[in-house]
C-alpha positions in Angstrom: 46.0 2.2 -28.5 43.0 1.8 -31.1 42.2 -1.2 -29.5 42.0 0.4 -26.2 40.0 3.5 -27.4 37.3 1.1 -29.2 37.0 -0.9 -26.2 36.3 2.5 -24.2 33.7 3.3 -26.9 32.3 0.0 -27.0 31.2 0.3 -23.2 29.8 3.9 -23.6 27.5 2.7 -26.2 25.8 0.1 -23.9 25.2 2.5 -21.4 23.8 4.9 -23.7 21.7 2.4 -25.6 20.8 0.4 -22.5 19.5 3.9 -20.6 16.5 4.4 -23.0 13.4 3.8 -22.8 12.9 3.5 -18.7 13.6 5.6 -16.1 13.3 4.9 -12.5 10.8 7.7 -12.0 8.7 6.0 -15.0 8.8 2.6 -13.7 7.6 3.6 -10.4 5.1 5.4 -11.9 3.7 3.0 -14.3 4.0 0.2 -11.7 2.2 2.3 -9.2 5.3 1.6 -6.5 6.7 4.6 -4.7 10.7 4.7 -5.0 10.9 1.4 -5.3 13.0 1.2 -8.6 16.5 2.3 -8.7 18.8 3.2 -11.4 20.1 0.1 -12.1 16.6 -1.6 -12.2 15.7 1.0 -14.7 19.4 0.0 -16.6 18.5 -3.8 -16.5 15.2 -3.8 -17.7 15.9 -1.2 -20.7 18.3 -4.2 -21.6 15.5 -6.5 -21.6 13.4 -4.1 -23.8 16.5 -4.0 -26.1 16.3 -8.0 -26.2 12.9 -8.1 -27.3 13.2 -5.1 -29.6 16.2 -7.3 -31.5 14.0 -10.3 -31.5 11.0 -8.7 -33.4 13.9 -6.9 -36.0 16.0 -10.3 -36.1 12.5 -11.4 -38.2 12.7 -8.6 -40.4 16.0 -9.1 -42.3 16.3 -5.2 -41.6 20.1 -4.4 -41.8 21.6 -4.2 -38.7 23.7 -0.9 -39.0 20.6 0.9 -40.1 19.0 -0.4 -37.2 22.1 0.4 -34.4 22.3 4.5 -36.0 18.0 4.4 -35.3 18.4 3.3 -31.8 21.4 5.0 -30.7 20.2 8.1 -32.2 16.8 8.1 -29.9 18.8 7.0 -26.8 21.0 10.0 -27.0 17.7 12.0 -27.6 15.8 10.5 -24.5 19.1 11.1 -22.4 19.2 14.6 -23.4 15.4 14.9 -22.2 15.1 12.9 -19.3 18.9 13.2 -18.0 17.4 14.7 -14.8 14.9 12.1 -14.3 17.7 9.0 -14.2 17.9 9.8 -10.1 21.8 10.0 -10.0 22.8 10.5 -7.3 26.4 11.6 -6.9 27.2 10.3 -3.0 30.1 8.8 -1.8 28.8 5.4 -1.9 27.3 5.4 -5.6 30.6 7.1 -7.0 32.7 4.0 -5.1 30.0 1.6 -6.5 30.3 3.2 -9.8 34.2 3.0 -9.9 33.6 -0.8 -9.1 31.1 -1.3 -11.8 34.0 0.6 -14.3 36.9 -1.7 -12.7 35.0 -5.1 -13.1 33.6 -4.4 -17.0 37.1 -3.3 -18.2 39.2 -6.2 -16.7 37.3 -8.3 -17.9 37.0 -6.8 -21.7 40.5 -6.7 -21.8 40.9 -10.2 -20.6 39.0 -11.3 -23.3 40.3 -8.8 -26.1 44.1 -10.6 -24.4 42.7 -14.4 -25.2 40.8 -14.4 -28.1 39.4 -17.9 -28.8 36.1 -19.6 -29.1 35.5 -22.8 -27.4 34.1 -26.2 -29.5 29.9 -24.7 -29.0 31.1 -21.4 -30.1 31.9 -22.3 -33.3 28.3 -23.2 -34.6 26.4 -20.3 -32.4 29.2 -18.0 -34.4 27.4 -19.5 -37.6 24.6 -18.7 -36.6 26.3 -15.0 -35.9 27.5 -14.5 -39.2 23.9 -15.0 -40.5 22.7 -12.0 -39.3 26.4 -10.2 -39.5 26.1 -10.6 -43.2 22.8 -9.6 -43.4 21.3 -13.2 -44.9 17.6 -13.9 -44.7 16.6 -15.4 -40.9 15.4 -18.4 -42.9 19.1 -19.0 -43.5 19.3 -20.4 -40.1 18.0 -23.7 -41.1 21.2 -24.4 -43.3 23.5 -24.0 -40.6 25.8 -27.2 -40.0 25.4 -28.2 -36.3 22.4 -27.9 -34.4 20.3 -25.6 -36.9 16.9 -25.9 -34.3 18.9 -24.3 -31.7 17.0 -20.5 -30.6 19.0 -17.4 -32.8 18.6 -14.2 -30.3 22.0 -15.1 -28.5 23.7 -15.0 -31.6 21.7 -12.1 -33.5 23.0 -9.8 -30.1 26.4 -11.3 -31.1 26.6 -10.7 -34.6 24.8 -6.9 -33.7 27.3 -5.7 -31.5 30.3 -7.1 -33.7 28.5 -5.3 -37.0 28.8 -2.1 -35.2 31.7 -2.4 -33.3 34.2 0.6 -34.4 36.7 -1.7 -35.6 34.1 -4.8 -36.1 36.2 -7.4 -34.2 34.4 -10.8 -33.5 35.0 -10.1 -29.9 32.9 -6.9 -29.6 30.1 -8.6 -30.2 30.4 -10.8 -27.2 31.1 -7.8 -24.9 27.5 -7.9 -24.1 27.2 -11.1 -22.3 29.8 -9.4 -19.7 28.0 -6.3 -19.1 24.7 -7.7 -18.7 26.4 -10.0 -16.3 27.9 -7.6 -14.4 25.1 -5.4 -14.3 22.5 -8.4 -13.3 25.5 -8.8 -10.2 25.4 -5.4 -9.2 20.9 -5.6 -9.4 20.9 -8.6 -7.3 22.8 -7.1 -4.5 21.8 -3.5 -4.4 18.3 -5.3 -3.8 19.1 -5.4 -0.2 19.7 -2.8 2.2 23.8 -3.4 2.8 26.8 -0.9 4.0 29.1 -0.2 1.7 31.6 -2.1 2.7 29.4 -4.9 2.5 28.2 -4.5 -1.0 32.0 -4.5 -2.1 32.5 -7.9 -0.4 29.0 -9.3 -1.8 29.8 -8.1 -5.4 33.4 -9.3 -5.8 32.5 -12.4 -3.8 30.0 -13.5 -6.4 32.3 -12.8 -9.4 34.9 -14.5 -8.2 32.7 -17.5 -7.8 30.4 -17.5 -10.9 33.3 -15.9 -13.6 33.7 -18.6 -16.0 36.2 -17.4 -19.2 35.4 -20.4 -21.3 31.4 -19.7 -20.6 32.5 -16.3 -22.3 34.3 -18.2 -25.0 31.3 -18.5 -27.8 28.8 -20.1 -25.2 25.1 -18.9 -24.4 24.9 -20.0 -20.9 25.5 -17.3 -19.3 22.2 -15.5 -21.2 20.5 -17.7 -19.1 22.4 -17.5 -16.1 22.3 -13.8 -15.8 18.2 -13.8 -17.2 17.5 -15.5 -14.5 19.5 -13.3 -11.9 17.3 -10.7 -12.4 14.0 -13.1 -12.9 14.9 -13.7 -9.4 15.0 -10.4 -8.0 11.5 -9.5 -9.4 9.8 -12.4 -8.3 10.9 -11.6 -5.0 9.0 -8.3 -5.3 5.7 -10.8 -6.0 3.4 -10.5 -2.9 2.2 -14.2 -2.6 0.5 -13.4 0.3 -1.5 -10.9 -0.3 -2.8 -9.1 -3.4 -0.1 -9.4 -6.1 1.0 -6.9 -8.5 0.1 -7.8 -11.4 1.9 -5.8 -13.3 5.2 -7.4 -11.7 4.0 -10.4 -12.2 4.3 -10.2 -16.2 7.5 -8.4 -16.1 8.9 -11.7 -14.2 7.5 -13.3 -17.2 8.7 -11.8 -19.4 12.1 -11.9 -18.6 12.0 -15.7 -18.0 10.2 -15.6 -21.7 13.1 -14.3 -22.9 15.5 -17.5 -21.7 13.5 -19.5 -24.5 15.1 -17.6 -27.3 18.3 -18.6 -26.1 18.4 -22.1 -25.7 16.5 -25.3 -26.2 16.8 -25.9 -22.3 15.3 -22.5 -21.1 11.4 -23.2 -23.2 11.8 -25.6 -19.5 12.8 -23.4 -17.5 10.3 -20.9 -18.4 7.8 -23.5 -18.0 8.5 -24.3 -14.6 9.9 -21.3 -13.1 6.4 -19.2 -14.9 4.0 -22.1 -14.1 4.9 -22.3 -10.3 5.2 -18.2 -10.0 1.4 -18.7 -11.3 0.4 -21.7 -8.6 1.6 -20.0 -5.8 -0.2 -16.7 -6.3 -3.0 -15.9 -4.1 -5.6 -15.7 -6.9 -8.7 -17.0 -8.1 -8.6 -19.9 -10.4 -10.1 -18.0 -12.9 -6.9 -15.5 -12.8 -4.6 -18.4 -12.4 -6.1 -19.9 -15.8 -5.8 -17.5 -17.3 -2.0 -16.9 -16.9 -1.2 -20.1 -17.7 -3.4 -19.5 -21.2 -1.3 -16.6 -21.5 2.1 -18.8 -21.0 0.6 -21.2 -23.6 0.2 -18.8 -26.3 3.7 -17.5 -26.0 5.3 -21.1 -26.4 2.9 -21.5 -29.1 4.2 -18.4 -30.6 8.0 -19.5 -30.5 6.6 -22.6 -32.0 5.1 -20.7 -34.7 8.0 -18.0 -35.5 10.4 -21.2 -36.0 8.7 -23.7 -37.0 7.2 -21.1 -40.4 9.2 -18.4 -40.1 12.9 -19.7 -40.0 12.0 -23.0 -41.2 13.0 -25.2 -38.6 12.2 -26.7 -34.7 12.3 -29.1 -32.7 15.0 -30.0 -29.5 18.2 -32.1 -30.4 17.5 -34.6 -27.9 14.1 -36.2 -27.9 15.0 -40.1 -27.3 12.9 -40.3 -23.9 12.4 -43.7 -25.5 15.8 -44.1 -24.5 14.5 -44.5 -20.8 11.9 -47.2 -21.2 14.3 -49.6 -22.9 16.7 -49.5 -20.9 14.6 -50.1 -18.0 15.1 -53.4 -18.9 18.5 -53.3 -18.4 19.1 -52.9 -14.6 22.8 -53.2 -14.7 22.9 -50.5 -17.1 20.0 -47.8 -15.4 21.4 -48.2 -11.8 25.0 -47.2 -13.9 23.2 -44.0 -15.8 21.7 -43.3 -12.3 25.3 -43.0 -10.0 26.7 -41.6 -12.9 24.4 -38.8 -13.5 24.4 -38.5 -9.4 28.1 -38.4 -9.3 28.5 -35.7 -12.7 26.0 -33.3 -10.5 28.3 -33.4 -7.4 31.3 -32.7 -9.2 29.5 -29.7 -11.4 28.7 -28.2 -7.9 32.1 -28.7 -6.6 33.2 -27.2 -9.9 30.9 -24.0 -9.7 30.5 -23.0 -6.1 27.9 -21.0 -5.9 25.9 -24.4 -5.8 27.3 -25.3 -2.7 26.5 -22.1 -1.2 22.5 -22.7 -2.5 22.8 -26.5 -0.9 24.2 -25.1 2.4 21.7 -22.2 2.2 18.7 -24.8 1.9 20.0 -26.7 4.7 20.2 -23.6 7.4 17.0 -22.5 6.0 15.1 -25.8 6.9 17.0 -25.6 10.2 16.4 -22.6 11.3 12.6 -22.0 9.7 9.7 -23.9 11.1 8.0 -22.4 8.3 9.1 -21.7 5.3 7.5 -18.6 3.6 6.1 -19.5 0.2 8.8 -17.9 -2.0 11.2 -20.4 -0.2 9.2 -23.1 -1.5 8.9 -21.6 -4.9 12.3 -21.8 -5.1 12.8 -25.2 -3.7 9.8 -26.4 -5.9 11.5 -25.3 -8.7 15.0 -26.3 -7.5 13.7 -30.3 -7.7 11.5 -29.8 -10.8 14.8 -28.4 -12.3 17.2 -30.8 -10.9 14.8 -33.6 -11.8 14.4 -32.3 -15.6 18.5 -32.1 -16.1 18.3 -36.4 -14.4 15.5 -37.4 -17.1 16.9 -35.6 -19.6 20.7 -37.6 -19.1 18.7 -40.7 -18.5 17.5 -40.3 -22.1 20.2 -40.2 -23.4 21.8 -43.9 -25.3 24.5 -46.2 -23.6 27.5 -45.0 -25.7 27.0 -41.3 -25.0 25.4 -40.8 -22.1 28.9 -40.4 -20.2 30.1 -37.7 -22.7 27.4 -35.6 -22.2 27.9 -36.2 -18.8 31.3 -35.3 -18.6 30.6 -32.1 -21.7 27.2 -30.8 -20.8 26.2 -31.5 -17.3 27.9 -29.0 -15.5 27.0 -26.0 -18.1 23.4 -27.0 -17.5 23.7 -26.6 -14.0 25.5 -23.0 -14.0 23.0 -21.6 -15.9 20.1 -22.6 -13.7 22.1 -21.6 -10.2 21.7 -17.9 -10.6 17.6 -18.2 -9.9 18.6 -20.0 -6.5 20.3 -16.9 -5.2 17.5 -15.5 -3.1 18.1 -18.5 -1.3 21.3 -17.4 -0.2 20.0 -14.3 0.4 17.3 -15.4 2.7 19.9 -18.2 4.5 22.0 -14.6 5.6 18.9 -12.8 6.4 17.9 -15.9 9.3 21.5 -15.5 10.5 21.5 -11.7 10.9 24.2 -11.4 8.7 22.1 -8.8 6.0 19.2 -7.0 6.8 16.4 -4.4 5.5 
């Protein structure tokens, strides 16, 4: 019954903590966009504030109790103030969709609390975890036994919620990654104007289809997976027609900023998802420039914050060498190629919602003379990605190129598909199926 009552608890305290500092009347407000921002847009991007707050204290060797009691404390202080201000709305609809929201988060907390086990990558990001859970010195990171280099803001958000857990079990700590997954679910369809009925289907349909327990099992994917969710759905707010908003232009990214503290893989994503967000806007070159100066200096700070401050960096695989040798070999490259070729299609088959963005991409060509330009952002981007995940298998030698296939291939892939959603979205839109 403890158990139960902690798990309760545990879900109160992210929607307390994850309520401060944003409100949907002050992000309409300092956006300069008139109702526009919901409640849950206000909920997800608080989250992303918390990120970046535990990023700048995960430098600081502050202890991470002290830290949880400061930020609760204000939270329930800027709830009591600005309660009025979070636009609830207490209709028949939002209760149902509230009740939802409730039913999905604790099933899926208690399926984990029921089948507690960490999966083979879990057990090195949980070393990483118990850094910061003991309160050792960031620098500490570099000692780790298995792929020390590896970004530490997954497993500091781990090792945070476990610390102040009420009965500290491991498993608290990865309650996170399941509410910000449901909540970046429940952002990506209340973006569009659907009945309720709809919404229901929409929202159960897509968890039944992306839930992966062994993702939830000690892996980091889904940080990315759900990060770029949300990326997605403020990009699509981007006017690349027109005159942008700048101002939603660097929220986009800085959420896709936030993927490179993760994982290795997302300093690429962030790089090619940021990079063509900038290409397609309809600014001056001068403007243009200078974003991309701007994305420069933040992988240059990552570069700096590990490289001096933790003591380590660098990416576990850099054997691109790998490639021009073995050109060489035809027999062998032409077997790396149909093997990377047929480990995609079976990741896709293995993770549907890729086969609903493939499907999607083929209506939409179809059925649009002319694609708008965030369609081919996202297709841009889809190729760039796909082509990065082929060069990077290519790279890798002869006698492991198939296990990374067969171990890594199809976790890459997941974690990139949520970004690809729109597309979905805008397949539906041409059939008549949704609408504004």
């Amino acid at each position: 019954m403890i158990e139960i009552l902690s798990i309760i608890s545990q879900f109160l305290v992210f929607l307390i903590i994850f309520s401060f500092p944003l409100t949907p009347q002050i992000l309409n407000n300092s956006l300069k966009l008139k109702k526009t921002f919901t409640l849950i847009d206000a909920h997800s991007l608080n989250i992303f504030f918390f990120l970046y707050i535990c990023l700048l204290f995960s430098f600081t060797n502050i202890d991470i109790k002290i830290f949880f009691k400061i930020y609760f404390a204000i939270s329930v202080l800027f709830l009591f103030f600005n309660f009025k201000k979070l636009d609830l709305k207490f209709n028949n609809s939002n209760l149902f969709s509230f009740f939802l929201f409730l039913l999905l988060i604790f099933s899926i907390f208690f399926y984990i609390a029921q089948n507690l086990k960490l999966e083979q990558d879990g057990h090195f990001w949980l070393e990483k975890a118990l850094i910061f859970f003991n309160g050792d010195h960031i620098s500490s990171l570099k000692d780790v036994s298995t792929n020390a280099e590896y970004p530490h803001l997954g497993s500091y958000i781990w090792a945070f919620f476990w610390k102040n857990s009420f009965l500290e079990l491991e498993y608290f700590g990865r309650y996170f990654q399941i509410y910000f997954y449901i909540i970046a679910i429940f952002l990506i369809v209340n973006n569009f104007n659907l009945n309720i009925n709809l919404k229901i289907f929409s929202i159960l349909f897509i968890v039944l289809i992306t839930f992966e327990p062994y993702l939830f099992a000690g892996y980091q994917e889904y940080l990315i997976f759900i990060s770029l969710i949300i990326a997605s759905k403020y990009m699509s707010m981007i006017d690349f027609k027109n005159k942008a908003n700048l101002k939603i232009v660097f929220l986009t990214l800085f959420i896709l900023y936030i993927t490179c503290w993760f994982k290795d893989e997302g300093v690429v994503y962030f790089i090619i998802f940021s990079t063509l967000i900038i290409l397609f806007l309809n600014k001056s070159l001068t403007t243009k420039f200078n974003f991309l100066l701007f994305i420069l200096l933040l992988l240059l700070l990552q570069y700096y914050l590990q490289k001096y401050v933790i003591g380590i960096h660098g990416f576990p695989h850099n054997n691109l060498s790998t490639i021009i040798t073995e050109l060489f070999n035809i027999k062998l490259f032409l077997n790396k190629i149909f093997d990377i070729f047929l480990g995609m299609l079976i990741s896709f088959i293995k993770y549907p919602l890729w086969l609903l963005i493939l499907f999607s991409i083929f209506l939409s060509l179809i059925f649009n003379k002319k694609l708008e330009k965030l369609n081919k952002l996202l297709l841009y981007g889809l190729i760039l990605n796909l082509g990065f995940i082929f060069i990077l298998f290519l790279s890798f030698g002869q006698e492991s190129y198939q296990w990374y296939i067969k171990v890594t291939l199809d976790r890459l892939l997941f974690q990139t598909s949520g970004f690809y959603i729109l597309l979905i979205v805008f397949a539906l839109k041409n059939l008549k199926i949704i609408y504004k």
